[in-house]
C-alpha positions as CSV (number, residue, x, y, z in Angstrom):
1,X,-17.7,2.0,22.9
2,X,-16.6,-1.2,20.8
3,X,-14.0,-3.1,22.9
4,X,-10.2,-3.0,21.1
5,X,-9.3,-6.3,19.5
6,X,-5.4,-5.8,20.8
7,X,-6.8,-5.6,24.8
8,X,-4.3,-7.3,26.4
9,X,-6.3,-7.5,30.0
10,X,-7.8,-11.4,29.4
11,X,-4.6,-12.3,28.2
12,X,-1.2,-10.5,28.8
13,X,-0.5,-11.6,31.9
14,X,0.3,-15.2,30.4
15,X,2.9,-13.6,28.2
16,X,6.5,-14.5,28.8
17,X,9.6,-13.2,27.0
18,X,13.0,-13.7,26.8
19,X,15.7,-12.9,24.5
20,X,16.8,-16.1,22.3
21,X,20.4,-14.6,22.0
22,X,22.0,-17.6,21.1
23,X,19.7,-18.0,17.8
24,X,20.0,-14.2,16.8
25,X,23.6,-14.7,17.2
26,X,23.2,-17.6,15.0
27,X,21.3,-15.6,12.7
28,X,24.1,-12.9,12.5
29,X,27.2,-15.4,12.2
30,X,25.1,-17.4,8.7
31,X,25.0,-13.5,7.7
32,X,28.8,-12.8,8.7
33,X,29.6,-16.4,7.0
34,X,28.2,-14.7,3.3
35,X,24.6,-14.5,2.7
36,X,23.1,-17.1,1.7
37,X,21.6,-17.4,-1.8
38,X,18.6,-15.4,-2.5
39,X,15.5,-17.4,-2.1
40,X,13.7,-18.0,-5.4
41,X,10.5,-20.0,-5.4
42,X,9.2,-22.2,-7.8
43,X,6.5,-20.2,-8.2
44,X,8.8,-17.4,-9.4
45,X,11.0,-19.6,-12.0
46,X,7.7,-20.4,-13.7
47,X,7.4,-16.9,-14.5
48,X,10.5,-14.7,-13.7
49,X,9.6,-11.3,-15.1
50,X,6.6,-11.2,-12.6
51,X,8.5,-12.3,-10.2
52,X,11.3,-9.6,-10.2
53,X,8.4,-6.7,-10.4
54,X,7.0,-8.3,-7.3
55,X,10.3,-8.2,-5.7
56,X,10.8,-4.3,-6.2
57,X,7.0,-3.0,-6.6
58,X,4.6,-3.4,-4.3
59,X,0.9,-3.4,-5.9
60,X,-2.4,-4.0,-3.7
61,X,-4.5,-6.4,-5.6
62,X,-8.5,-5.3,-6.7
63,X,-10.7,-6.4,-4.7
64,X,-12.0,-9.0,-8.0
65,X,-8.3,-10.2,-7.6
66,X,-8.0,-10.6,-3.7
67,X,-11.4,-12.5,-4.4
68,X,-10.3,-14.8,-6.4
69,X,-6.8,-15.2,-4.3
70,X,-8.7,-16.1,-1.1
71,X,-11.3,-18.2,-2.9
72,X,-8.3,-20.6,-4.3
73,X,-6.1,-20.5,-0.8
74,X,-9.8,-21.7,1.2
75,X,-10.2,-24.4,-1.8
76,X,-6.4,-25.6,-1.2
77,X,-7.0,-25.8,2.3
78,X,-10.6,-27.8,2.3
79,X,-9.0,-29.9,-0.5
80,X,-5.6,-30.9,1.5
81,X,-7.3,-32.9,4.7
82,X,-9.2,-34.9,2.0
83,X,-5.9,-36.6,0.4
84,X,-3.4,-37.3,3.3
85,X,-2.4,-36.4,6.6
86,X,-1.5,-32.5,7.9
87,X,2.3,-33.9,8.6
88,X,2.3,-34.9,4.6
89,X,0.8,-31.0,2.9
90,X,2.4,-28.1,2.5
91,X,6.0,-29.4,2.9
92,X,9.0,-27.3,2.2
93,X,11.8,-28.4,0.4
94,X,14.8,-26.1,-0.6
95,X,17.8,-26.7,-2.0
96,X,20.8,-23.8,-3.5
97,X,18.5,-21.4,-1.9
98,X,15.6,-22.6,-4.2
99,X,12.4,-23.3,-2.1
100,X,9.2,-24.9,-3.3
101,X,6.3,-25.5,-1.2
102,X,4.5,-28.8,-2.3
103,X,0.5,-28.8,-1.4
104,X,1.5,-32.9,-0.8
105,X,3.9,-35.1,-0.4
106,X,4.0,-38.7,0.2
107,X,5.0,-41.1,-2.8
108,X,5.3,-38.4,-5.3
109,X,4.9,-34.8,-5.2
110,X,1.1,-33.9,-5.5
111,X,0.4,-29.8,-7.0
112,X,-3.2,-28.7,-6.7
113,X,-4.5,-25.8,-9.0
114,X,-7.8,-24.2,-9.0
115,X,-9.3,-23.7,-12.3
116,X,-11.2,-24.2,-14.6
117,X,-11.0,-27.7,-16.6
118,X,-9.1,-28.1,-19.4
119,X,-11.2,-28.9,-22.3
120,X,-8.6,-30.9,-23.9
121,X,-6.8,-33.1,-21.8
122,X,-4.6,-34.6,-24.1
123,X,-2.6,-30.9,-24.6
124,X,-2.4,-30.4,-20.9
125,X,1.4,-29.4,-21.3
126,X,0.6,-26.6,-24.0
127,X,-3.2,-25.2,-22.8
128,X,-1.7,-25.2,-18.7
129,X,2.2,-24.9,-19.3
130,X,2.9,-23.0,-15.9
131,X,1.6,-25.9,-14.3
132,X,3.3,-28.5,-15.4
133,X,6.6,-26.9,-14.8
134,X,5.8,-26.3,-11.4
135,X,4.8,-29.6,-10.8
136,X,8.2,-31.1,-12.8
137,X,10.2,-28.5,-10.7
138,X,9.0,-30.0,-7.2
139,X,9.9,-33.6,-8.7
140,X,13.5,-32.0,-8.9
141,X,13.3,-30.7,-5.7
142,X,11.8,-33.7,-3.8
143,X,14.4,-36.3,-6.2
144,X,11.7,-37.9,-7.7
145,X,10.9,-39.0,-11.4
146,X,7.1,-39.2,-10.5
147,X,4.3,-36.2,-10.0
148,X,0.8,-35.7,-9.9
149,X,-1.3,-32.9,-10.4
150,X,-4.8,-32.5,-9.1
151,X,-6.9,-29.8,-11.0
152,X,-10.1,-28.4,-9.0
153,X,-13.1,-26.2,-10.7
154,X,-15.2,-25.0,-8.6
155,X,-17.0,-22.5,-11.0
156,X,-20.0,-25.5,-11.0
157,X,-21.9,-24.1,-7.6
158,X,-21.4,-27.3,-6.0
159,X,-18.5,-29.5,-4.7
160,X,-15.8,-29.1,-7.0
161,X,-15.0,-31.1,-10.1
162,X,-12.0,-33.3,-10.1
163,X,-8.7,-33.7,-12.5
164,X,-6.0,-35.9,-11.8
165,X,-2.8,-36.1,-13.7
166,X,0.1,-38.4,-13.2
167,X,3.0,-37.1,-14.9
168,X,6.9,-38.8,-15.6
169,X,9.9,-37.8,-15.8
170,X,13.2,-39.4,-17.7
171,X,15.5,-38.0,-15.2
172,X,15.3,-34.6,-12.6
173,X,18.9,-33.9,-13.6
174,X,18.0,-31.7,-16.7
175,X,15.2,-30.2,-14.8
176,X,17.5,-29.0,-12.2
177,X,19.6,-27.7,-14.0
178,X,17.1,-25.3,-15.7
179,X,16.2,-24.2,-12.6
180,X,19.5,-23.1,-11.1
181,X,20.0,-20.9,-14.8
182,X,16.4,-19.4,-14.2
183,X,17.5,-18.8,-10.5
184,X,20.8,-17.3,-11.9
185,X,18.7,-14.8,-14.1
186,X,16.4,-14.4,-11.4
187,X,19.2,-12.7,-9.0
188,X,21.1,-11.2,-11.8
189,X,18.3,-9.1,-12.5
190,X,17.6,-8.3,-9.4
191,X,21.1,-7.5,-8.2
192,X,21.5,-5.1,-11.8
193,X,18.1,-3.9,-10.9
194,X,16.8,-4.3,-14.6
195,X,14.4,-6.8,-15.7
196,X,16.4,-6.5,-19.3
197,X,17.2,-10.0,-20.7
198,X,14.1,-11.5,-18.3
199,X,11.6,-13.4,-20.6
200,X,8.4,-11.5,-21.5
201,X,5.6,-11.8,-19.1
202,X,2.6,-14.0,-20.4
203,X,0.3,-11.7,-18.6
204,X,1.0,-8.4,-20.4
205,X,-2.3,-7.4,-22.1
206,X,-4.2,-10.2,-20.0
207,X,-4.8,-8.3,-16.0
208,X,-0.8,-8.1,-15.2
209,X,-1.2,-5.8,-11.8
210,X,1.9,-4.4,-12.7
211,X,0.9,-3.5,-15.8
212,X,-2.1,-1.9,-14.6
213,X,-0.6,-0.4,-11.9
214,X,2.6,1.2,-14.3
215,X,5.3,0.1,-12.6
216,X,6.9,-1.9,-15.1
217,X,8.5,-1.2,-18.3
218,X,7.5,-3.9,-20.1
219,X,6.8,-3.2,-24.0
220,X,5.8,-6.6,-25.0
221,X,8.3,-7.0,-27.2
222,X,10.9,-9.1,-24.8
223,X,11.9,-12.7,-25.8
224,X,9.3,-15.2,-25.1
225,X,10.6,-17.9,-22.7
226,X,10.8,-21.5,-23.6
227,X,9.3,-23.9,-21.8
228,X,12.2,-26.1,-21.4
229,X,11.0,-28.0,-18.2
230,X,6.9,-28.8,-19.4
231,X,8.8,-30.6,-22.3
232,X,11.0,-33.0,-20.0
233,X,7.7,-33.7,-18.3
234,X,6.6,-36.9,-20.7
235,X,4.2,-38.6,-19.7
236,X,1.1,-36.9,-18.8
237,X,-1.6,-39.5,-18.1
238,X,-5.1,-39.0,-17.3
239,X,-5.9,-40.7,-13.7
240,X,-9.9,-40.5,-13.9
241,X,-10.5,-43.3,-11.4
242,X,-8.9,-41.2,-8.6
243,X,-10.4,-38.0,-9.8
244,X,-13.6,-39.7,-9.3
245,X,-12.5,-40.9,-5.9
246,X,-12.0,-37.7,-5.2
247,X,-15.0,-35.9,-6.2
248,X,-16.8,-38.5,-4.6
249,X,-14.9,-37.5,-1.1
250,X,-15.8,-33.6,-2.1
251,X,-18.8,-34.1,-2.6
252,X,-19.8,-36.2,1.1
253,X,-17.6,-33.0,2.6
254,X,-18.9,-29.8,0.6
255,X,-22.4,-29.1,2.2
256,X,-20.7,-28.4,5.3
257,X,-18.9,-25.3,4.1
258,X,-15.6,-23.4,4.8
259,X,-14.8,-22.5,7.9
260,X,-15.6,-18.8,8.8
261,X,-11.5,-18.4,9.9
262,X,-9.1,-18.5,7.2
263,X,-6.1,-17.1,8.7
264,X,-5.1,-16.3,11.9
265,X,-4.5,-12.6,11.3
266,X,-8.2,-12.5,10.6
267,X,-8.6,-13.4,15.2
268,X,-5.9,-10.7,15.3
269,X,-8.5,-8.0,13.7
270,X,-12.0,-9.9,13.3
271,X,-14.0,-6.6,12.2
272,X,-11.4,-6.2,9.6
273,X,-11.8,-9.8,8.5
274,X,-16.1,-9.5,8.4
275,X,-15.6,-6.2,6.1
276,X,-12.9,-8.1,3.8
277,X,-15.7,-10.7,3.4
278,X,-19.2,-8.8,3.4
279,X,-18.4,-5.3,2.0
280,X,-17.0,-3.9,-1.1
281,X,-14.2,-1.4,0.2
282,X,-13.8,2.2,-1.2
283,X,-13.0,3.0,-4.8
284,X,-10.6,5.4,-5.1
285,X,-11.1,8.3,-7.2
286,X,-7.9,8.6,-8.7
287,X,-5.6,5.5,-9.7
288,X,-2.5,4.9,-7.6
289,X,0.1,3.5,-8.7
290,X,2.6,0.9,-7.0
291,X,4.5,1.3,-4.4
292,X,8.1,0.9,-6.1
293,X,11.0,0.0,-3.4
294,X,13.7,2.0,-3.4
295,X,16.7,0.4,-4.3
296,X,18.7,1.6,-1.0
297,X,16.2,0.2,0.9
298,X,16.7,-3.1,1.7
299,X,14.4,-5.9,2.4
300,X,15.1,-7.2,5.8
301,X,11.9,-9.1,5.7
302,X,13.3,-11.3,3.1
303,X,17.2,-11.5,4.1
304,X,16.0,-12.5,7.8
305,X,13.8,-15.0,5.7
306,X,16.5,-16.5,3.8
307,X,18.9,-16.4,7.1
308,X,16.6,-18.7,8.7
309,X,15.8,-21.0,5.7
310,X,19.4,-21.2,5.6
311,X,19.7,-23.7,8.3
312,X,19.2,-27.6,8.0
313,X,16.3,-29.6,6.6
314,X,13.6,-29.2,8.8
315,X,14.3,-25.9,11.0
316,X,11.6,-24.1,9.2
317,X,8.4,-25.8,8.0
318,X,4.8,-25.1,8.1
319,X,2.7,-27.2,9.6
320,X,-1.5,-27.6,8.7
321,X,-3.5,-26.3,11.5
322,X,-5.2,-29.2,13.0
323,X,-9.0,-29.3,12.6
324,X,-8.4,-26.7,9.6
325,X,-9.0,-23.6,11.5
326,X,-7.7,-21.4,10.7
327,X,-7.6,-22.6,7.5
328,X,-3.4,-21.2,7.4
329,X,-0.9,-23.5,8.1
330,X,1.6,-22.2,10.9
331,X,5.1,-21.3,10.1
332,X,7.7,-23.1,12.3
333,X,11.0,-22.8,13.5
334,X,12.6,-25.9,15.4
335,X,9.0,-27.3,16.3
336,X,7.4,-24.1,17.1
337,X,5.5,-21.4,16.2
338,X,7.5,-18.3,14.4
339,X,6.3,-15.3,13.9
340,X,8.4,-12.7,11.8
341,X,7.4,-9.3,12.0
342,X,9.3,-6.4,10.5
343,X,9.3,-2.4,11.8
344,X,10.1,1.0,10.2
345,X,10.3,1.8,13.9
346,X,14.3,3.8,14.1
347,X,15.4,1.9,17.0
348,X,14.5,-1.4,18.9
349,X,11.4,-1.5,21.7
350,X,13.1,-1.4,24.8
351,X,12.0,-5.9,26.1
352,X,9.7,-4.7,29.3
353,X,7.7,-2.6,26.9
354,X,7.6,-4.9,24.0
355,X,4.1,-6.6,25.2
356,X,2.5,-3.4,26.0
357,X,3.6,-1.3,22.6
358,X,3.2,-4.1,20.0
359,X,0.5,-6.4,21.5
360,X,-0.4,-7.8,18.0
361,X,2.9,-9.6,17.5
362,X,1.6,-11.7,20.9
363,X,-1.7,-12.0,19.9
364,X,-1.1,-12.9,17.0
365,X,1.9,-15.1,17.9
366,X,-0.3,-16.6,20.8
367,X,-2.9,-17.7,18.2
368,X,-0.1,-19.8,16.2
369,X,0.4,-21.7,19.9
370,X,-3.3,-22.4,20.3
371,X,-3.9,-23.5,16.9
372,X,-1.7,-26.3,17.3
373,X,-1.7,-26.4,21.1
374,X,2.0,-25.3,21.8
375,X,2.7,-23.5,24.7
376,X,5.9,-22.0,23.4
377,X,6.3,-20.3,20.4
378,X,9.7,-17.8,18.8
379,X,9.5,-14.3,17.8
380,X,11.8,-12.1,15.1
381,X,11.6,-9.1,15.1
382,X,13.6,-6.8,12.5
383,X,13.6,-2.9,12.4
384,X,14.5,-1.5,9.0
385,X,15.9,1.6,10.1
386,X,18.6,0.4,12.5
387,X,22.8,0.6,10.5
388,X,24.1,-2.3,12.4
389,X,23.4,-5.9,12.2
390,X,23.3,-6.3,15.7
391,X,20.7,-3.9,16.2
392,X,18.3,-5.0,13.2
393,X,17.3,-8.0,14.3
394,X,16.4,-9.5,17.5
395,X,15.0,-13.0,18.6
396,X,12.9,-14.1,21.6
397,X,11.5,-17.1,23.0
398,X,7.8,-16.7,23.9
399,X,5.7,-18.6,26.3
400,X,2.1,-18.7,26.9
401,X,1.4,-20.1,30.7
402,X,-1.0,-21.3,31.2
403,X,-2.1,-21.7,27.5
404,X,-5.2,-22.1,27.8
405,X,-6.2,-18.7,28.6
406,X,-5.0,-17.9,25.1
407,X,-6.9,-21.1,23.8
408,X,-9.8,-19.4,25.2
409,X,-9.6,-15.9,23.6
410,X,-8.8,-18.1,20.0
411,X,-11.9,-20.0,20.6
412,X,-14.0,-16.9,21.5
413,X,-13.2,-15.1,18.4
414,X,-13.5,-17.7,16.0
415,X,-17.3,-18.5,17.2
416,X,-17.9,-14.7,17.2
417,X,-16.5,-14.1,13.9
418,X,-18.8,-17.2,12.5
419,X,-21.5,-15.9,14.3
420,X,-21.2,-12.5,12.9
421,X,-20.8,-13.8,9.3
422,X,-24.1,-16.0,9.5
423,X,-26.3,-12.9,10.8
424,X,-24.4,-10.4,9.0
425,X,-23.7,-7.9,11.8
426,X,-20.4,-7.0,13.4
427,X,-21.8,-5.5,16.6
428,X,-19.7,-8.1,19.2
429,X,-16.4,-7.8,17.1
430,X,-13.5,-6.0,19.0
431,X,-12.8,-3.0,16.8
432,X,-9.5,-2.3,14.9
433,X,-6.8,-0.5,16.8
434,X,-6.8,3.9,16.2
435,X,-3.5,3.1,13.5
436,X,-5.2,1.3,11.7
437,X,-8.1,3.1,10.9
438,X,-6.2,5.8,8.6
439,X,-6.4,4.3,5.2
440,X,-8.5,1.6,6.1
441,X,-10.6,0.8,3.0
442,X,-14.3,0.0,5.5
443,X,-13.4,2.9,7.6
444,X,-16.8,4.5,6.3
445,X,-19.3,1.5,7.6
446,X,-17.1,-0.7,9.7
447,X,-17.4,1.2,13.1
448,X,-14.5,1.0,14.8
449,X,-14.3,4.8,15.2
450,X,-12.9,8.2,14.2
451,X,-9.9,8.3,16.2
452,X,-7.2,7.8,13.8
453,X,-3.4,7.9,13.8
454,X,-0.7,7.5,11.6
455,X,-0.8,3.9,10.5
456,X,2.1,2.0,11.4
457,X,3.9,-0.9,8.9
458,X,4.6,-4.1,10.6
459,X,4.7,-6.9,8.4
């Protein structure tokens, strides 16, 4: 029999919990203050009719799509290290409840897209629009008049091939500005529940999963949006000396290859990760549609979210994994690891039997530590299905004594999950727990048994 991947016998007993009461009471007194504003990302004020579908309807990418996703994330990640330190990528700014996450900051704010090349560089603002208005939206965000924008194609079979931009703005004023109004649409719609008055999405006709999936109601014939930032981004200037600086580094870096880990979930449950990398999983026969959320159900997931965004500059970042693997960055919350895990579960798990019934959240939260060699780390915990505050969510402070017991079982399943993915065999991998077995998509080849039980949603 396959050992379990969430047996806690090598490493439960270095488990320690207690309840952080004082930060869930926090939590509840931002709430019982007003809520804060709805997050929006950047990413969604570049194109808001997308984003509101993804707010209310869940869709599970193709596997072409979750392809190409995970190819551009591990492209981000080898990419980052090369161009500044970990404390300078991935830094989260927010502001009104608006939250961008720049790939780098130092001098300027640094966007880096993986794509194809544009074959005329002079039109940049018109032939890659989106990106330019992300990249003039971070200025906002970060106060500065000064961007750059770093384009990567790796579609060559070797290192990729290197764009740099440096783009200008008059004044971040105007930009802001557009982005509170898009906001204000933004949460408008979603509070009316109708994407009515939302510009029309750029990728209807063009592999929009909602569209495939029929979950929206777009016709095509909604107002095309203006691209009102891109335009107060002037100049755009070609930077080909640190492009080739930058290939060159690429280049020197490339042969060595990803790593085999790209997220931590992937230690959590290595045989799932081998069979999301080597196997193509199980058409369905039928198409499914989306998962549309029900508009009484709310999202705790993201309210928690924004609770805890709420708080002061620099009480949630994420922070590069040293070393690069994982290739994830860690989410933080006052210096530490957080973990923010959400269950349909009607009531909360009794603390003495939290360990033993949800051993993934430890595991999981345990790998966070190790990864950047922190011996205490915070969990959140929400459960949907509770009708008081004070019973939805709950917060605990996690430690892992000694760490290096956890360190251990991190480092142990990294090198197995490499090793399995260089000879192409998953025998050594701990298997899957039974509840997640039953609409597994590899449950047909990946082994890790018949036995299966109602899955179980924990975000």
């Amino acid at each position: 029999m396959v050992a379990r991947a969430l047996d806690l016998s090598d490493w439960g007993a270095t488990v320690r919990i207690a309840p952080a009461e004082p930060v869930a009471l926090e939590l509840a007194a931002r709430r019982a203050a007003g809520a804060p504003a709805r997050s929006v990302w950047v990413t969604d004020l570049a194109d808001l009719r997308s984003a509101y579908w993804r707010s209310v309807a869940r869709v599970e990418p193709s596997a072409e799509r979750r392809g190409v996703m995970e190819a551009g994330r591990e492209t981000h990640a080898r990419v980052g290290p090369l161009l500044a330190p970990a404390r300078l990528l991935e830094v989260r700014l927010h502001r009104e409840g608006i939250v961008g996450q720049v790939d780098l900051l130092d001098d300027r704010p640094t966007e880096l897209k993986t794509t194809t090349l544009p074959r005329d560089a002079a039109n940049l603002r018109a032939s890659r629009t989106s990106y330019v208005e992300q990249l003039g939206m971070y200025c906002a965000l970060a106060g500065s008049r000064v961007g750059r924008l770093v384009l990567l194609d790796p579609t060559r079979g070797e290192s990729p091939a290197v764009a740099v931009y440096d783009a200008h703005l008059a004044s971040v004023e105007p930009v802001w500005e557009e982005m509170r109004r898009r906001a204000g649409l933004l949460r408008d719609a979603l509070e009316r529940r109708s994407p009515a008055g939302l510009p029309a999405c750029p990728w209807r006709g063009h592999g929009c999963e909602f569209e495939g999936a029929a979950v929206c109601d777009c016709t095509g014939a909604e107002p095309k949006g203006e691209a009102a930032i891109a335009s107060l981004v002037d100049p755009i200037v070609s930077n080909p000396e640190l492009a080739h600086q930058l290939e060159a580094r690429l280049a020197s870096s490339w042969a060595l290859g990803a790593p085999s880990v790209r997220r931590y979930r992937d230690l959590v449950y290595p045989r799932r990760a081998f069979f999301e990398r080597t196997a193509v999983p199980a058409e369905r026969t039928t198409s499914v549609p989306g998962e549309v959320r029900s508009a009484d159900r709310i999202d705790l997931y993201r309210i928690v979210s924004d609770l805890l965004e709420a708080g002061p500059t620099g009480d949630t970042v994420r922070v590069p994994t040293p070393g690069g693997i994982p290739m994830e960055s860690v989410a933080c919350f006052r210096g530490d690891p957080m973990l923010l895990k959400i269950s349909r579960a009607g009531r909360a798990t009794p603390l003495d039997a939290l360990l033993r019934n949800q051993p993934q959240y430890f595991l999981e939260l345990g790998f966070r530590c190790a990864g950047l060699g922190r011996s205490n780390g915070w969990l959140f915990v929400g459960y949907e299905r509770a009708t008081e505050w004070n019973e939805s969510v709950y917060a605990y402070r996690v430690s892992f004594d000694p760490l290096d017991v956890i360190d251990r079982e991190f480092r142990a399943r990294a090198e197995r999950l490499a090793g399995a993915l260089t000879a192409g065999r998953p025998d050594e991998l701990p298997a899957c727990p039974p509840w997640m077995v039953d609409g597994c998509p590899y449950r047909d080849v990946c082994g890790c048994g018949p036995e299966a039980a109602p899955a179980r949603s924990n975000r």
